[in-house]
C-alpha positions as CSV (number, residue, x, y, z in Angstrom):
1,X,-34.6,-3.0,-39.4
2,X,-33.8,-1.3,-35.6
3,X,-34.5,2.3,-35.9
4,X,-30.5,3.1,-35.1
5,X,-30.4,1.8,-39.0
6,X,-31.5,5.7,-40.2
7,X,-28.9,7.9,-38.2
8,X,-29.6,10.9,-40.6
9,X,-28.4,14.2,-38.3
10,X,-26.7,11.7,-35.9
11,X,-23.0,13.5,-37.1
12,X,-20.3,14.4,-35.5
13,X,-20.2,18.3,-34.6
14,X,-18.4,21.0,-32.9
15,X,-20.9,20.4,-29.6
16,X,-20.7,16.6,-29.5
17,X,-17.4,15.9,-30.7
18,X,-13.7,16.9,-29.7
19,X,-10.2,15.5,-30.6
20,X,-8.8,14.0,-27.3
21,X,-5.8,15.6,-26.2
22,X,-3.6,15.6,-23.0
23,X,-4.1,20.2,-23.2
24,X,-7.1,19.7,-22.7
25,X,-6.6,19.1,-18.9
26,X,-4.4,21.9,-18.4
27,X,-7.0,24.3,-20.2
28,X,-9.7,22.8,-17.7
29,X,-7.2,23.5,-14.5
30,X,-6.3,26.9,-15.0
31,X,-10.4,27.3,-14.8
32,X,-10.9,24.9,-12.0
33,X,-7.9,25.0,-9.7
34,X,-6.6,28.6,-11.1
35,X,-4.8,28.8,-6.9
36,X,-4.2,25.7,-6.2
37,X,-0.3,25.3,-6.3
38,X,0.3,23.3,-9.9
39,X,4.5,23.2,-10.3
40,X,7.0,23.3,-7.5
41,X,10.5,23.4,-7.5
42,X,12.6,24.2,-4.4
43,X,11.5,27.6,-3.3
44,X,9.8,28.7,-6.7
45,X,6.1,28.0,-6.6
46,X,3.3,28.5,-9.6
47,X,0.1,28.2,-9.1
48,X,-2.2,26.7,-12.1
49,X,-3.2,30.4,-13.8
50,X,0.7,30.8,-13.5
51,X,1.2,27.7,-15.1
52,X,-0.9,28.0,-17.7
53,X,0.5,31.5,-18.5
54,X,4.4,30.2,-18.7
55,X,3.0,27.8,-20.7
56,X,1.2,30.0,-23.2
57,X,4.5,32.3,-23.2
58,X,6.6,29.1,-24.4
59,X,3.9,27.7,-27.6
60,X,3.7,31.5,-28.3
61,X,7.3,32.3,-28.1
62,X,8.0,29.3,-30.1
63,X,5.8,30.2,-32.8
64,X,7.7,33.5,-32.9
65,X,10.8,31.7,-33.4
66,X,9.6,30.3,-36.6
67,X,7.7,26.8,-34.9
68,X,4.9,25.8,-37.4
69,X,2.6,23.0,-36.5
70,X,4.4,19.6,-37.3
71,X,8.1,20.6,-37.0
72,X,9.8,18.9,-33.7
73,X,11.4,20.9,-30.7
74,X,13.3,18.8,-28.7
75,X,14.9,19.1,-25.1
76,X,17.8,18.3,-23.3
77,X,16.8,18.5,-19.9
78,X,16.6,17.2,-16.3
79,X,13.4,17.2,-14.2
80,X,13.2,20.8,-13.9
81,X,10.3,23.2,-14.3
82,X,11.2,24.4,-18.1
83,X,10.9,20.5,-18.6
84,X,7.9,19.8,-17.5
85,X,6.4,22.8,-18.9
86,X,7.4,22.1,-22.4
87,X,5.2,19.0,-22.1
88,X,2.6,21.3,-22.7
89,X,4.1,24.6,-24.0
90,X,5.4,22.8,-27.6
91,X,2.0,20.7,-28.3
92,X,0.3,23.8,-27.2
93,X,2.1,25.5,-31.0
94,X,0.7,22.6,-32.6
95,X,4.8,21.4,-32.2
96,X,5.9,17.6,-31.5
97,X,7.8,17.4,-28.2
98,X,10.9,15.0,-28.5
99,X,12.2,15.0,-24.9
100,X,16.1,13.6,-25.7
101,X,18.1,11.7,-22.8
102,X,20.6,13.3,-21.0
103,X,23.0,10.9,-20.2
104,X,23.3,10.3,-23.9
105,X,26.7,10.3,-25.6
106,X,27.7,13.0,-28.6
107,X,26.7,11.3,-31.1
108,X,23.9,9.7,-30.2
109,X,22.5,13.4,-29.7
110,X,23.9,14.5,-32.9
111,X,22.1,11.8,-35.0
112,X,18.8,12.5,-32.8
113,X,18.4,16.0,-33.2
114,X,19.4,15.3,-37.0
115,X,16.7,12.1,-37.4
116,X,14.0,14.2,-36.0
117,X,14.7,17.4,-37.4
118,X,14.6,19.8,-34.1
119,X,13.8,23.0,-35.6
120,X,14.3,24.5,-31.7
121,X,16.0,23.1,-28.6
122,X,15.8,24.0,-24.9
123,X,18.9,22.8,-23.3
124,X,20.1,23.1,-19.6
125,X,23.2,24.5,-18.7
126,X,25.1,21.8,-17.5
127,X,24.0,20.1,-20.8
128,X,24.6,22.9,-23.4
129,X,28.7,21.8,-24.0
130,X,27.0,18.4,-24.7
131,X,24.3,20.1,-26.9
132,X,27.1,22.6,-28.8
133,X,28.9,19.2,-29.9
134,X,26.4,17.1,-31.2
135,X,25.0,20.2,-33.2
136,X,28.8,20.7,-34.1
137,X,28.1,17.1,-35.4
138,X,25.1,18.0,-37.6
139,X,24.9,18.0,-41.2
140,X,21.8,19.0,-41.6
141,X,19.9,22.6,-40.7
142,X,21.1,23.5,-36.7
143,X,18.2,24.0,-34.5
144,X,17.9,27.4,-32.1
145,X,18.8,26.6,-29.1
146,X,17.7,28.2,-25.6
147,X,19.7,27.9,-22.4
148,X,18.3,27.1,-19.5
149,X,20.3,27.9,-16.4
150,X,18.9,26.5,-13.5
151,X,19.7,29.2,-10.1
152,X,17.9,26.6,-7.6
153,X,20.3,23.8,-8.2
154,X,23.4,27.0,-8.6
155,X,23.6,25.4,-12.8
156,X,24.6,29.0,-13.9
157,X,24.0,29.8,-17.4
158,X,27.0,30.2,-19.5
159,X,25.6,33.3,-21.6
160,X,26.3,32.3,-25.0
161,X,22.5,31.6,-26.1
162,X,19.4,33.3,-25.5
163,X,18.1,31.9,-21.8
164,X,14.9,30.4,-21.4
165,X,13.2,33.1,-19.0
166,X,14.4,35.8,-21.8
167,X,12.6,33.7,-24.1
168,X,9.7,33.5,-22.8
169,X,8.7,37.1,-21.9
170,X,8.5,37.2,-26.1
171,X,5.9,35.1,-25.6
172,X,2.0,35.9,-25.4
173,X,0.7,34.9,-21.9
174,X,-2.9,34.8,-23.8
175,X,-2.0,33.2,-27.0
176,X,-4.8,30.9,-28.1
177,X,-3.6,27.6,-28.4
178,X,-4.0,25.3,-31.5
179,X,-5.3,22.3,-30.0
180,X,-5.3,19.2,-32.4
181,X,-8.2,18.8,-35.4
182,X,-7.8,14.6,-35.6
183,X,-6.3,13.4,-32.1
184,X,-4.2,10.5,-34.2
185,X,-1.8,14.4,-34.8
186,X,1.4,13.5,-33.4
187,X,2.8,14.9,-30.1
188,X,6.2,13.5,-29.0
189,X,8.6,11.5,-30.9
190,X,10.5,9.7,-27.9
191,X,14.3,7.9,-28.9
192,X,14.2,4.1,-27.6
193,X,17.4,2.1,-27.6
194,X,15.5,-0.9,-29.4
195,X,17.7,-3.9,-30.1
196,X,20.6,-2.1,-32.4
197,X,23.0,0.3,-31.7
198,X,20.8,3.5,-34.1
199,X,18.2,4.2,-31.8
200,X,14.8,4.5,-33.3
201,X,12.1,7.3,-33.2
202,X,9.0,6.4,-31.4
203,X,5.9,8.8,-32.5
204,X,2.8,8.8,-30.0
205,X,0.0,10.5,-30.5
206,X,-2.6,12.5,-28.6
207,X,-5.5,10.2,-28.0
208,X,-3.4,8.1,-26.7
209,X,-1.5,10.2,-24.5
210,X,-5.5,11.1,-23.1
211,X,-6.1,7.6,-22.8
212,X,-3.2,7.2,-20.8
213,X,-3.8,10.5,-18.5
214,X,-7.6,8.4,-18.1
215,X,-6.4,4.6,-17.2
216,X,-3.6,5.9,-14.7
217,X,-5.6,7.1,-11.8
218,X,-7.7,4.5,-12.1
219,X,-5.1,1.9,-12.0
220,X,-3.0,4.1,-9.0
221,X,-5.9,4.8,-7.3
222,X,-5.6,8.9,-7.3
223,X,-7.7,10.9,-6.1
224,X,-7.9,14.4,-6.4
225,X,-5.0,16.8,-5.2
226,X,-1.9,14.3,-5.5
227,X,1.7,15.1,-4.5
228,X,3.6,13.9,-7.3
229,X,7.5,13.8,-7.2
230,X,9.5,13.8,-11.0
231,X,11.6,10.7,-9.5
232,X,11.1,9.1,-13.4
233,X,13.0,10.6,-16.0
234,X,10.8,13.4,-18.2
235,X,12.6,12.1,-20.9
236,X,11.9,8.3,-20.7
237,X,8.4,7.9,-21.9
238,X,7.2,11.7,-21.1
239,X,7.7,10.6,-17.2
240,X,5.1,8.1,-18.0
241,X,2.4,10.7,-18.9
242,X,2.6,12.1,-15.1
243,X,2.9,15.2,-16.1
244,X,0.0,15.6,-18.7
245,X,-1.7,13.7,-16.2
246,X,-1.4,15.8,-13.1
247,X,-3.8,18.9,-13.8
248,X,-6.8,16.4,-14.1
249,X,-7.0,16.1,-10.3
250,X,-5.5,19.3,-9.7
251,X,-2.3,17.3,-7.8
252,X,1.4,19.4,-7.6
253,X,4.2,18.5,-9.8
254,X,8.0,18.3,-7.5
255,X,10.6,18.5,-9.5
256,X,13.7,16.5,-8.4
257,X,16.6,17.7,-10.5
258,X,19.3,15.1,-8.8
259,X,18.5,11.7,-7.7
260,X,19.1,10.8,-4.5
261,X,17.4,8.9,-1.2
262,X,18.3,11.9,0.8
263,X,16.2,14.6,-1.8
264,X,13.2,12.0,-1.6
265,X,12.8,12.2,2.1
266,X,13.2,15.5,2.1
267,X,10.8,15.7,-0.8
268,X,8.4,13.4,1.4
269,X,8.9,15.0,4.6
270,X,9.0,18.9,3.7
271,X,6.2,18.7,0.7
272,X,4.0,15.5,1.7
273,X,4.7,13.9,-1.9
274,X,2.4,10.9,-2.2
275,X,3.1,9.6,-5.4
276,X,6.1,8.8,-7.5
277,X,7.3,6.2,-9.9
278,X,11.0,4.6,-10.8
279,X,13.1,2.0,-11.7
280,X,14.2,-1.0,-8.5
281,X,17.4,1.2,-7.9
282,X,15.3,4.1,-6.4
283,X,14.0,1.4,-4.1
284,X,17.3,-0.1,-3.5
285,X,18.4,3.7,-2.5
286,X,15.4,4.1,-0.2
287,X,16.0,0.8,1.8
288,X,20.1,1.2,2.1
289,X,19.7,5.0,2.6
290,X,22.3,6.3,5.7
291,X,20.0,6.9,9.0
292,X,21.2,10.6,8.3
293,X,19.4,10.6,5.1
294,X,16.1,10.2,6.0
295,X,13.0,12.0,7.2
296,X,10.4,10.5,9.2
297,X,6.7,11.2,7.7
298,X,3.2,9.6,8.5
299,X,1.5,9.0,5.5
300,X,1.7,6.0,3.1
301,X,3.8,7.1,0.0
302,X,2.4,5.0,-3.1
303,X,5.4,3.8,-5.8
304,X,5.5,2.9,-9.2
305,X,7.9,0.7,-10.0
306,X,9.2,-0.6,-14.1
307,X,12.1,-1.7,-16.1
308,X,13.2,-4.2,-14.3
309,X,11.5,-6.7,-11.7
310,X,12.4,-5.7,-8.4
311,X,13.7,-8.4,-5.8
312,X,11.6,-9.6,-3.1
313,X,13.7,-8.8,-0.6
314,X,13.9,-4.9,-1.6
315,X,9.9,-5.2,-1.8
316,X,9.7,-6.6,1.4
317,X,12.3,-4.3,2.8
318,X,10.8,-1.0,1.8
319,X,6.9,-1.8,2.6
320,X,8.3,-1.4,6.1
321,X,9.4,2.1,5.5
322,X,5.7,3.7,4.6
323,X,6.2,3.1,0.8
324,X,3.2,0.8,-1.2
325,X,4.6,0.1,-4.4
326,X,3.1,-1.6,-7.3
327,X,5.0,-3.4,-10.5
328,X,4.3,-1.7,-13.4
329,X,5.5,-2.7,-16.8
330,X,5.6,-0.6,-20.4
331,X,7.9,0.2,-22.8
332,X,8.7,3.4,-25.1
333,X,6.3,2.2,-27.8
334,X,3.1,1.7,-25.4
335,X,3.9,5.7,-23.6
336,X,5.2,4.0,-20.2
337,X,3.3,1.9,-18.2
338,X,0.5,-0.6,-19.5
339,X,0.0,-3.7,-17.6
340,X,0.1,-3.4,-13.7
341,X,0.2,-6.4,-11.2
342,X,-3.2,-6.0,-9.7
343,X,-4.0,-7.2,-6.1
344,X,-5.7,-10.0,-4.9
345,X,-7.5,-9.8,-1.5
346,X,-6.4,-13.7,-1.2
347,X,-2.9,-13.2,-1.2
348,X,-2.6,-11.3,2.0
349,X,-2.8,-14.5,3.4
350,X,0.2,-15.8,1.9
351,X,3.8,-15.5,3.7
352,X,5.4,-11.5,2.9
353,X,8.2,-14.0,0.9
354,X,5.0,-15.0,-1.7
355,X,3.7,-12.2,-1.7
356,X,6.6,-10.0,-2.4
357,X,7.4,-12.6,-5.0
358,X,3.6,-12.3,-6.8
359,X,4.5,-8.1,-6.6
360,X,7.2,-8.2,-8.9
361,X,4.9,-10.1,-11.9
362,X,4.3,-7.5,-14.8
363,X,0.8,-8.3,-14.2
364,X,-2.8,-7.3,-16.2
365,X,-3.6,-4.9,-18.6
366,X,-4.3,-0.9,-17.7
367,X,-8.4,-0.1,-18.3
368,X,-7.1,1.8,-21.3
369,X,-5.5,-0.5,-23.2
370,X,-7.8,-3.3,-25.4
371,X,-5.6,-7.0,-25.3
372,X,-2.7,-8.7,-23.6
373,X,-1.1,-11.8,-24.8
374,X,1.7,-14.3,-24.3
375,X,1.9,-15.9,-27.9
376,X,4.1,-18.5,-29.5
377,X,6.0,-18.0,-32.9
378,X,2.3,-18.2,-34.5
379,X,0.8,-15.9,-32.6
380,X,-0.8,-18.7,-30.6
381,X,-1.8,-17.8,-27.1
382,X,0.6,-20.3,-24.8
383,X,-0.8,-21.8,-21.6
384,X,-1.5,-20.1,-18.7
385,X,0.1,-22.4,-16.7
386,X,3.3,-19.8,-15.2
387,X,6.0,-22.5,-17.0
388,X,5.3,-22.0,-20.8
389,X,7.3,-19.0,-22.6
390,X,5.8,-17.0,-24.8
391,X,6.9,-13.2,-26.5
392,X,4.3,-10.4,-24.6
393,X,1.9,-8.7,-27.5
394,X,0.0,-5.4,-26.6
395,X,-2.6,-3.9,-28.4
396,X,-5.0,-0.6,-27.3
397,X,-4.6,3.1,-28.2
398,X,-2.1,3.7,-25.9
399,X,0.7,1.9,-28.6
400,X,2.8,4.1,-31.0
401,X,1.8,5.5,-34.2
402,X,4.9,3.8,-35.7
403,X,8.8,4.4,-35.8
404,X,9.8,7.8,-37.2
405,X,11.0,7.2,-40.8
406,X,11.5,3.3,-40.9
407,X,8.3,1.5,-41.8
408,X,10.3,-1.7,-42.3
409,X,10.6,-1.8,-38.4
410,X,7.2,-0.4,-38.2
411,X,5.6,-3.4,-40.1
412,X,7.8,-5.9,-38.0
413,X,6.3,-4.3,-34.6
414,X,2.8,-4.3,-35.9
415,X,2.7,-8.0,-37.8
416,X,-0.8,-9.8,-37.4
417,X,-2.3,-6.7,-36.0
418,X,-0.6,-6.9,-32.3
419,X,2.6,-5.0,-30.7
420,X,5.4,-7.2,-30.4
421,X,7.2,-6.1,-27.1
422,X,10.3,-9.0,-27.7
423,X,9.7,-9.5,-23.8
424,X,9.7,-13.1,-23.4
425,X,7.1,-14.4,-20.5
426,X,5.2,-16.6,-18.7
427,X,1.0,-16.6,-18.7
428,X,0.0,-17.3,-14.9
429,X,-3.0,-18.9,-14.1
430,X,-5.0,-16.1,-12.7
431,X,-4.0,-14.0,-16.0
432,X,-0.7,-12.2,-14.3
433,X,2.3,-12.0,-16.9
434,X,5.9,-12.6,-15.8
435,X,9.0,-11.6,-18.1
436,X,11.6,-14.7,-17.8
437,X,13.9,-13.3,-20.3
438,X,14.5,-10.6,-22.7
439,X,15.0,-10.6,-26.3
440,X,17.5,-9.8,-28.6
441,X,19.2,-9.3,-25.1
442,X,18.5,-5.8,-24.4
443,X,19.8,-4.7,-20.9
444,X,18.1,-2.9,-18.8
445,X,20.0,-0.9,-16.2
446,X,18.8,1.5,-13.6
447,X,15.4,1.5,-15.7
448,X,17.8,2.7,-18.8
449,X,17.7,0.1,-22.1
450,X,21.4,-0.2,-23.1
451,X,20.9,-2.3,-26.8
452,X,24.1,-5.2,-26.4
453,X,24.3,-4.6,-30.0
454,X,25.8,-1.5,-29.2
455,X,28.0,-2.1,-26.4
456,X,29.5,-5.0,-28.4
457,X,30.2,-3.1,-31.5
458,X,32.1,-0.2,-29.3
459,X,34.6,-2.9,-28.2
460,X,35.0,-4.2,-31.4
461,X,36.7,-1.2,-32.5
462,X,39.6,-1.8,-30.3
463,X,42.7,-3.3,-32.1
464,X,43.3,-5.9,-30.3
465,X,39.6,-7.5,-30.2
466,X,38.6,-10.2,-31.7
467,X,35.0,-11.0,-31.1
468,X,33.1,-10.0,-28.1
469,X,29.8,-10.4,-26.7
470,X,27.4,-8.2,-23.9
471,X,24.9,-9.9,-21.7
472,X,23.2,-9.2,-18.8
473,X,24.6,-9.3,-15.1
474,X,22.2,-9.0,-12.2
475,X,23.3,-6.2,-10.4
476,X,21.6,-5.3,-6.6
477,X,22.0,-1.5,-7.1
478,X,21.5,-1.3,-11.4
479,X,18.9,-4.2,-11.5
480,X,20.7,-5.5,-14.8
481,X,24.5,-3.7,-15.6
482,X,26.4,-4.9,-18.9
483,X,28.5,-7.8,-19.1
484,X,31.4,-8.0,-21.6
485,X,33.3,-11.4,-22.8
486,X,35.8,-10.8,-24.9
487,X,38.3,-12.9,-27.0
488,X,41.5,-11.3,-27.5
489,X,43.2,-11.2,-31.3
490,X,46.4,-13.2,-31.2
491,X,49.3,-12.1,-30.5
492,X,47.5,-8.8,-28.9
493,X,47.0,-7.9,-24.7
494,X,44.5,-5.7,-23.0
495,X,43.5,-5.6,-19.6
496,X,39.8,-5.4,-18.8
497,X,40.3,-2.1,-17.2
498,X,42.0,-0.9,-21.0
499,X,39.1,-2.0,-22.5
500,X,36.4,-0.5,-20.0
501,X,37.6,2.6,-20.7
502,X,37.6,2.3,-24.0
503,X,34.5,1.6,-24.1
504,X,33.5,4.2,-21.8
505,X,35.0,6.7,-24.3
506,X,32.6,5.9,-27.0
507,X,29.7,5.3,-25.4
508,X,27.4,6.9,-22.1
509,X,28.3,5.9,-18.9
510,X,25.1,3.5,-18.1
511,X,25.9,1.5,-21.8
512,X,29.7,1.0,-20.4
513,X,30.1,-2.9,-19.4
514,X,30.9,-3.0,-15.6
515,X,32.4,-6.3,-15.8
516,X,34.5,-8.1,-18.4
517,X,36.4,-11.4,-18.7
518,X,38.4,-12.5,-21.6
519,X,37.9,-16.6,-22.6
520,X,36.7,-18.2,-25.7
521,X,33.4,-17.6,-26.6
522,X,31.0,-20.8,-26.7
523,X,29.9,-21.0,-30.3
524,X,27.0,-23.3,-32.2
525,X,28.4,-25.1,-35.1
526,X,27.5,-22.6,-37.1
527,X,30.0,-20.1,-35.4
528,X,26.9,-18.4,-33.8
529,X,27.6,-17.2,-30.0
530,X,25.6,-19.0,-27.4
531,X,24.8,-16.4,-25.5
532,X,22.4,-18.4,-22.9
533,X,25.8,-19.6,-21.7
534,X,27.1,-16.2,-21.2
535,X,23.7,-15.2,-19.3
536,X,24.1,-18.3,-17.0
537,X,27.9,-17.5,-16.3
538,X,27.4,-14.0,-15.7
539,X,24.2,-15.0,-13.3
540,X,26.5,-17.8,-11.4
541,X,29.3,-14.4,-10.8
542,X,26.6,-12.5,-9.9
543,X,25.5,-14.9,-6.8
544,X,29.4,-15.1,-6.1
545,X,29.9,-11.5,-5.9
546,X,26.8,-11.4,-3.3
547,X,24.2,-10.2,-6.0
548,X,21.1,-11.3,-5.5
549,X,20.9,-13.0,-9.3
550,X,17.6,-15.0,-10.2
């Protein structure tokens, strides 16, 4: 026997072994790059010592409030600095972060906050009537909720609750924080559409949050001192990790409260951002931004891009304009982005129409995940031969713990030890995967999952519907927007605007169908809706209308 067969004194100890956690990065910073300007928003400014410092204030103020390790505060927030700062100020309390979406309707939020059992809740003011409701809504114990007003964007507090910066001077600027003792400790618990209309709790963990923070610059390319701009949602997937992320290479976070082409430029021009990540439609407002919107700049700006593939024309419209941008592909369940479509040196021989083409695949794995596959009902690998469909399976550290309180759905994503995405794709030759279709028709719209499930059961609940169904239409500006067909109960009218804003009423604005016809609905024999018709209609209206449908 090898000599590694006797490992007596070969443990794990305090000097060669430590959980892996994202805080761990910040803890380093505020040593490393103490001046170096961490968090900017507008004209306020904190450099990483100040950072750190706000951040201790939060996990200790939060601990005041009652916050034991393991209970959930949750936010209600848009890319502002109380947002990203909670990324590391809950964990920090040994607190699970679960960062809800905004443009969520009443009771969605209600039966979130309830799920997940937010013992605390930061919400901004233009936010807090939305907040008020859904805890109106509540059966359960009401969490303590924290305004935050938000002077730079003139959001004005409305008084009613104690305000964040109140808060946190009751907070301990050199409270020790509780890092994790086993990095598989949770810390976020993120809400994902899924494929039914109750959304479902996705709980990650800290290792592979780490893991995350690791494979990203690799796969981006960072190196040290990156301008990063909060284009992505904080919210959807934690930003992507970006903001755990960021204080490994000392870079600047930028928050960007409202969306827009003209706050990028400005964002680009005025604070030499070099990084930042979104859905097609941020591309689509780059490239069709007014000549009055924009700001010239001389750098290359480097893009993410995810939740939808991007067109070729939009790629090969905006590589003009200084931007590089690279598809990326992830979902809730694997923390954001895991596969990336990785350049080959041959292809820059190939016409800008092929290569803008081969830039919207979904691509290889990140260096931190372990397997990608394209498998068949068996779990068969399908040929890599770019025609053969096949359902996407993921597996590496940087995949969910599980669903919050539903193992059944757990078990289901987990079965024969890989993560079933439900993306349905292609296997290219040189290894690139390509989504062809989605399954269980989830809709993806301006990077947003709307569940059809959903959408279809809020029409249903008008009188004079009597069976509906929601697919995807290809939309230039949305990347997918939701389609309604709709078969009226006899005897019973509606116009599709009637029903539009009915629907509207009952769900948010991004689930609302943008489009609905009334006709019979093709059926199977069985009385089952053939919804691959209803995909290849709305796709045919799409081209009509001038969208550029696949």
């Amino acid at each position: 026997m090898g000599w590694m067969a006797d490992e007596t004194g070969l443990d794990k100890c305090a000097a060669n072994y430590v959980p892996l956690t994202p805080l761990s990065h910040l803890e380093r910073a505020k040593e490393v790059f103490p001046h170096r300007e961490a968090l900017v928003y507008g004209a306020q400014r904190w450099t990483y010592a100040q950072y750190h410092g706000r951040v201790s204030q939060l996990a200790s103020a939060l601990a005041g409030a009652g916050v034991v390790p393991g209970d959930v505060v949750a936010t209600l927030l848009p890319n502002v600095p109380a947002q990203v700062e909670a990324h590391f100020g809950v964990p920090a309390c040994g607190a699970v972060l679960n960062t809800i979406n905004t443009r969520l309707d009443v009771d969605t939020v209600a039966y979130i906050l309830e799920h997940g059992q937010a013992k605390v809740l930061l919400a901004d003011s233009q936010f807090l009537p939305l907040a008020m409701e859904a805890i109106s809504q509540m059966s359960g114990p009401h969490p303590l909720v924290i305004e935050v007003p938000d002077s730079e964007a003139g959001v004005k507090g409305i008084g009613e609750q104690t305000d964040y910066e109140s808060f946190l001077t009751t907070g301990d600027a050199n409270f020790k924080w509780l890092m994790p003792q086993d990095e598989w400790e949770s810390l976020s618990l993120n809400y994902t559409s899924g494929t039914t209309g109750r959304p479902k709790g996705v709980v990650c963990h800290h290792r592979g949050a780490y893991l995350m923070t690791m494979g990203t610059p690799i796969s981006w390319g960072l190196t040290m001192h990156p301008r990063y701009l909060t284009i992505v949602p904080l919210f959807h997937c934690n930003g992507w990790n970006h903001a755990w992320m960021m204080p490994v290479l000392g870079g600047t976070v930028i928050c960007c409260r409202d969306i827009s082409a003209a706050a990028i430029y400005n964002a680009i021009s005025d604070e030499g951002v070099t990084h930042f990540g979104g859905a097609p439609i941020v591309l689509n407002l780059l490239v069709n931004a007014k000549e009055a919107d924009k700001r010239p700049f001389d750098h290359t700006v480097e893009v993410f891009t995810a939740g939808a593939p991007p067109s070729a024309a939009t790629l090969a419209a905006i590589s003009k304009l200084g931007f590089h941008v690279k598809q990326v592909y992830g979902l809730t369940e694997t923390y954001g982005h895991v596969t990336e479509c990785l350049w080959n040196d041959e292809w820059d021989a190939l016409p800008a129409a092929d290569q803008a083409a081969i830039q919207a695949r979904q691509g290889v794995i990140f260096p931190m995940m372990e397997a990608l596959g394209v498998v068949d009902d068996h779990l068969a690998p399908v040929p890599c031969d770019g025609a053969t469909q096949g359902e996407i399976v993921l597996r590496g550290n940087s995949v969910m713990k599980g669903y919050l309180k539903n193992p059944e759905a757990t078990a289901k994503a987990f079965a024969g030890g890989w993560f079933h995405t439900e993306d349905i794709a292609l296997h290219h030759p040189d290894g690139h995967v390509q989504i062809s279709d989605r399954a269980k028709d989830i809709i993806i719209s301006g990077g947003e999952n709307v569940s059809s499930v959903e959408v279809e059961g809020a029409l249903m609940h008008h009188a004079a519907v009597n069976l509906c169904a929601v697919v995807a239409m290809p939309d230039d500006k949305w990347g997918e927007v939701p389609c309604a067909f709709v078969e009226l109960k006899e005897g019973h009218e509606a116009t599709a605007e009637d029903l539009i804003a009915f629907a509207r009423s009952r769900l948010a604005g991004f689930k609302t169908p943008k489009r609905l016809f009334f006709e019979e609905l093709p059926k199977t024999s069985t009385g089952k809706i053939q919804k691959f018709e209803l995909r290849a209609r709305a796709r045919e209206m799409a081209r009509a209308a001038g969208q550029s449908a696949p």
